[in-house]
ZAKE-201651 format. One record per residue (C-alpha): z, x, y; residue in three letters; residue number from 1. Coordinates in steps of 0.001 Angstrom, whole numbers, plus 500000, padded with zeros to 6 digits. Layout:
REM ZAKE-201651
[atom [Z, X, Y], 'ALA', NUM]
...
END
This chain:
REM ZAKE-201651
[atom [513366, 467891, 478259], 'UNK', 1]
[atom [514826, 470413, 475891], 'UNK', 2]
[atom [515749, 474008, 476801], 'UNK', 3]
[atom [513402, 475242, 474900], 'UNK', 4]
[atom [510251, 473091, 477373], 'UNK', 5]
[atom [512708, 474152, 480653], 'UNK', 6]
[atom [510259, 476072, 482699], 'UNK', 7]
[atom [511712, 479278, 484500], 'UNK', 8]
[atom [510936, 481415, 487166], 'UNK', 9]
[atom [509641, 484766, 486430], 'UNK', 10]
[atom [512697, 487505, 485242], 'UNK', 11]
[atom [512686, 489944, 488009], 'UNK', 12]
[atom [511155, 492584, 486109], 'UNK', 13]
[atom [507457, 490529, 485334], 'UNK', 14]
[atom [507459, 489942, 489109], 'UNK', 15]
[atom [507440, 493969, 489733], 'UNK', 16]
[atom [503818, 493974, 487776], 'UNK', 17]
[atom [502298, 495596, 490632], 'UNK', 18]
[atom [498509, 495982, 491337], 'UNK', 19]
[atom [497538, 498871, 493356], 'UNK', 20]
[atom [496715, 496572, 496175], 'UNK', 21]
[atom [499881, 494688, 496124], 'UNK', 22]
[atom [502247, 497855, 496756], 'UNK', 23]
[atom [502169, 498931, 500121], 'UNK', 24]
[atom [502154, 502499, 500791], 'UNK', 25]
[atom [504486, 504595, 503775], 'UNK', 26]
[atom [503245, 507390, 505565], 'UNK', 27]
[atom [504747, 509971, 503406], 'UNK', 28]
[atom [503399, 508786, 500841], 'UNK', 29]
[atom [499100, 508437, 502874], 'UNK', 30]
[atom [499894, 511915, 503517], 'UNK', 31]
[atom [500572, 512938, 500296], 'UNK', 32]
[atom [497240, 511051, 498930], 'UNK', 33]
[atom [495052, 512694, 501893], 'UNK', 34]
[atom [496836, 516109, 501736], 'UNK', 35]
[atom [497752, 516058, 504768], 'UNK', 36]
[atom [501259, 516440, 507281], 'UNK', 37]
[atom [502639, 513233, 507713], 'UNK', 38]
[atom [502036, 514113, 511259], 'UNK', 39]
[atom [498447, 513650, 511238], 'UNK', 40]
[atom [499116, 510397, 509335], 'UNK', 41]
[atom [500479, 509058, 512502], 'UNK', 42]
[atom [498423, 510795, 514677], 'UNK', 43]
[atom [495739, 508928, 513401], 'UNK', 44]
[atom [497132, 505522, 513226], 'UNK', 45]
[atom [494007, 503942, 515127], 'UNK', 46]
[atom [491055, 505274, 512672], 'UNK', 47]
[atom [493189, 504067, 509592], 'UNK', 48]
[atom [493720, 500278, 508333], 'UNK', 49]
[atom [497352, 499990, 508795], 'UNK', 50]
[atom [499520, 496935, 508668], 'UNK', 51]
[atom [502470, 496894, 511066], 'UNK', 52]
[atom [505984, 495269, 510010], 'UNK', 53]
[atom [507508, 495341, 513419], 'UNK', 54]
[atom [508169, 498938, 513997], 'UNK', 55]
[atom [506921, 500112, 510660], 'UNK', 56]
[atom [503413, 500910, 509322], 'UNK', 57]
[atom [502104, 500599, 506309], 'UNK', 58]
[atom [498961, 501350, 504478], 'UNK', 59]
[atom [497117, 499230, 501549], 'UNK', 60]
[atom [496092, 501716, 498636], 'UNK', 61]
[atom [492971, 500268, 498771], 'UNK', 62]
[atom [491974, 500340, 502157], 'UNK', 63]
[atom [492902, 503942, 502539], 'UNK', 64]
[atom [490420, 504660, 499581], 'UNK', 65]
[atom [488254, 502628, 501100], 'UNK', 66]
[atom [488480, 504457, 504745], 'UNK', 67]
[atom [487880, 507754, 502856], 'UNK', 68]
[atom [484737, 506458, 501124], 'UNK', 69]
[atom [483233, 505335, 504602], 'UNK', 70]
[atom [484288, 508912, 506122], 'UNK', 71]
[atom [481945, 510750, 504039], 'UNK', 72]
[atom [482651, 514457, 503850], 'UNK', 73]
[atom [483740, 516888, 506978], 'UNK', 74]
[atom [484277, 514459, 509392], 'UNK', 75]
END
C-alpha cells in the first residue's frame, strides 16, 4: 500500500468537532445558562439530569434545555 492509500487516525484538531451534545457542561457553566448562582445549581442536583464522574457532575447541553422545556414557566 502506498502512503498516499495509508489510512490515519483523525489529527487531533477534527476530533475536537464538537456537537452540543457531545461537550459536557460544569456547573459554572448550568449556572451561567439558567442565570442562576452556581449554588442553586447544586442545590438542585436531584431535579436536573446530571451525569456523575466520580465526585464530579456534569450536565448534557441538551438535557438541561430539555429540563427547562418540561418546567414550563414559574415553577
Amino acid at each position: 500500500m502506498s502512503t498516499s492509500q495509508q489510512s490515519h487516525p483523525p489529527s487531533i484538531d477534527s476530533a475536537r468537532v464538537e456537537s452540543a451534545d457531545s461537550y459536557l457542561l460544569t456547573a459554572d457553566e448550568v449556572a451561567e445558562i439558567l442565570r442562576v448562582p452556581r449554588s442553586w445549581v447544586y442545590s438542585h442536583l436531584s431535579d436536573l439530569p446530571t451525569i456523575r464522574l466520580g465526585r464530579y457532575v456534569r450536565f448534557k447541553r441538551s438535557d438541561v434545555e430539555r429540563f427547562l422545556e418540561n418546567r414550563g414557566p414559574c415553577q
